[in-house]
C-alpha positions as CSV (number, residue, x, y, z in Angstrom):
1,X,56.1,-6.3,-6.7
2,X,54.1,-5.4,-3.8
3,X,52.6,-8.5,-2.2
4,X,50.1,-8.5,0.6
5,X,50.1,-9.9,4.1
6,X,48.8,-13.3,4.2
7,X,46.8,-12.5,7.5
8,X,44.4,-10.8,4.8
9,X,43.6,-13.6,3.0
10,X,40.2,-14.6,4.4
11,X,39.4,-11.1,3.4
12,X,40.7,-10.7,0.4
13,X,39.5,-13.9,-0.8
14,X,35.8,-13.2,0.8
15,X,35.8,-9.8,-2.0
16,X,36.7,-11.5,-4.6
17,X,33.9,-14.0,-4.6
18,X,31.9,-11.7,-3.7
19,X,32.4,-9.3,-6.6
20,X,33.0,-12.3,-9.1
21,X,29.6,-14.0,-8.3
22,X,27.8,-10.8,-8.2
23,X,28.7,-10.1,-12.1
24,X,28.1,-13.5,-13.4
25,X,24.9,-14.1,-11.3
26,X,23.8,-10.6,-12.3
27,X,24.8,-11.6,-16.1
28,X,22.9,-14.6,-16.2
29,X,20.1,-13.7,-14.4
30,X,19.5,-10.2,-16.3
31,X,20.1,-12.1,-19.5
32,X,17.5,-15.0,-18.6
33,X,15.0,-12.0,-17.3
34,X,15.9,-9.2,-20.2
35,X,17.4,-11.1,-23.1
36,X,19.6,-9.7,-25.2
37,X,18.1,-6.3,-26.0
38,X,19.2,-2.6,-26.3
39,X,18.6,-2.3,-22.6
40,X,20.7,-5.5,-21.2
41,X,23.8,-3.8,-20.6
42,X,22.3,-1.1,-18.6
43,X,19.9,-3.4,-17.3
44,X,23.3,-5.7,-16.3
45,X,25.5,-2.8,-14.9
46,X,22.5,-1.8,-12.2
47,X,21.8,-5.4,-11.2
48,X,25.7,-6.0,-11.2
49,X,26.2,-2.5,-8.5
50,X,23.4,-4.4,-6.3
51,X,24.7,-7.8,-6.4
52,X,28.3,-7.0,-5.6
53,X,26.8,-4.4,-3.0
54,X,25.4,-7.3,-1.2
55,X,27.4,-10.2,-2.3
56,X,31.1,-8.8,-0.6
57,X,29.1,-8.1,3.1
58,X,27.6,-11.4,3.1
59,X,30.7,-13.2,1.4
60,X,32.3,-11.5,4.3
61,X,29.9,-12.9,7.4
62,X,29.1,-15.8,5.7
63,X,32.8,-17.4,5.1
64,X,34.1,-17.2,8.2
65,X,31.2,-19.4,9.7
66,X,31.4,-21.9,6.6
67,X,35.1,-22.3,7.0
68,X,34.7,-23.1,10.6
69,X,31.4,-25.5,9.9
70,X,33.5,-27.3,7.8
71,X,36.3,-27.6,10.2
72,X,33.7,-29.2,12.9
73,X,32.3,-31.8,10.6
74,X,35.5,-33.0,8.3
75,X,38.1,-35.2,9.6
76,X,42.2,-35.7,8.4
77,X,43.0,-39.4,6.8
């Protein structure tokens, strides 16, 4: 099996939340906005396209700065 450098992580990680979140916030928010009608799973896949477009970018910036946020302001035992 082919396994991928672990220099890559941040990245691959940052892509994966970002395209997970953007189909279950799209879900939910497309369900609470549409329902369940004829036109949800269209409705869905379009918000989904837009979500993940701008959920992996900003997943992407954001991380980075969070990770190193947290690192200022936590402590070891």
């Amino acid at each position: 099996m082919y396994k991928i450098k672990r220099r890559y992580l941040p990245v691959i990680i940052s892509v994966t939340m970002g395209f997970f979140m953007g189909l279950i916030m799209s879900f939910v928010m497309t369900l609470i906005y549409v329902g369940l009608t004829r036109v949800f799973f269209m409705a869905w896949l379009k918000s989904a396209m837009l979500s993940i477009a701008v959920g992996i970018p900003v997943a992407l910036l954001v991380g980075p700065l969070v990770i190193r946020v947290l690192q200022n302001i936590t402590v070891d035992e």
